[in-house]
N, C-alpha and C positions, 0 to 999 in steps of 0.2 A: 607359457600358458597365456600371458597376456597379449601373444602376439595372435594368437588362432582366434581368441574372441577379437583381437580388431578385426582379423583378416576376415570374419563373420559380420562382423559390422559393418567394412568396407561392402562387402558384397552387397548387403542388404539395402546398402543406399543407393547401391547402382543401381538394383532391382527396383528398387519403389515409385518409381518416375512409369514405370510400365504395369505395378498395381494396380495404381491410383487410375489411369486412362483403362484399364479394366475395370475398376469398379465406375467408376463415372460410364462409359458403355453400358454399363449391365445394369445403371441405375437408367438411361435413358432409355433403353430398351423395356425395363418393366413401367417405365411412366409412359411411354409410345403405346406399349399392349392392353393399359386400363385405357388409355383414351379412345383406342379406337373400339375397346368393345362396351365403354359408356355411349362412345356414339353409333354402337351397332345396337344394343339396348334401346336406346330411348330413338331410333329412326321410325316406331312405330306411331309417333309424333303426327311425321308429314304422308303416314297413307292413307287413302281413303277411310271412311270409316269401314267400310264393308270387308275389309283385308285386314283390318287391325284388331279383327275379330277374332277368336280363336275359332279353329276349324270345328265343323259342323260334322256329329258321332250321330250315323245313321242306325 
């Protein structure tokens, strides 16, 4: 019995070197996609004033 839980433990240690570089991805990945849509949000900064209007309901 106590060999299958190492033989699980063994594995699990091999495995965590390639978690970790998945989690670290998925966390720079969600910090890449708030950035670029804070800076798609607040680009209404540098437009004209006349554009940064909201559109005109005829």
């Amino acid at each position: 019995m106590a060999e299958t839980a190492a033989c699980g433990q063994n594995r699990l240690n091999r495995l965590w070197p390639m978690a970790s570089w998945r989690a670290a991805l998925l966390m720079a990945f969600v910090v890449l996609v708030f950035g670029f849509t804070l800076f798609v949000v607040s680009a209404r900064i540098w437009l004209p004033t006349d554009m940064a209007a909201p559109a005109p309901i005829h």
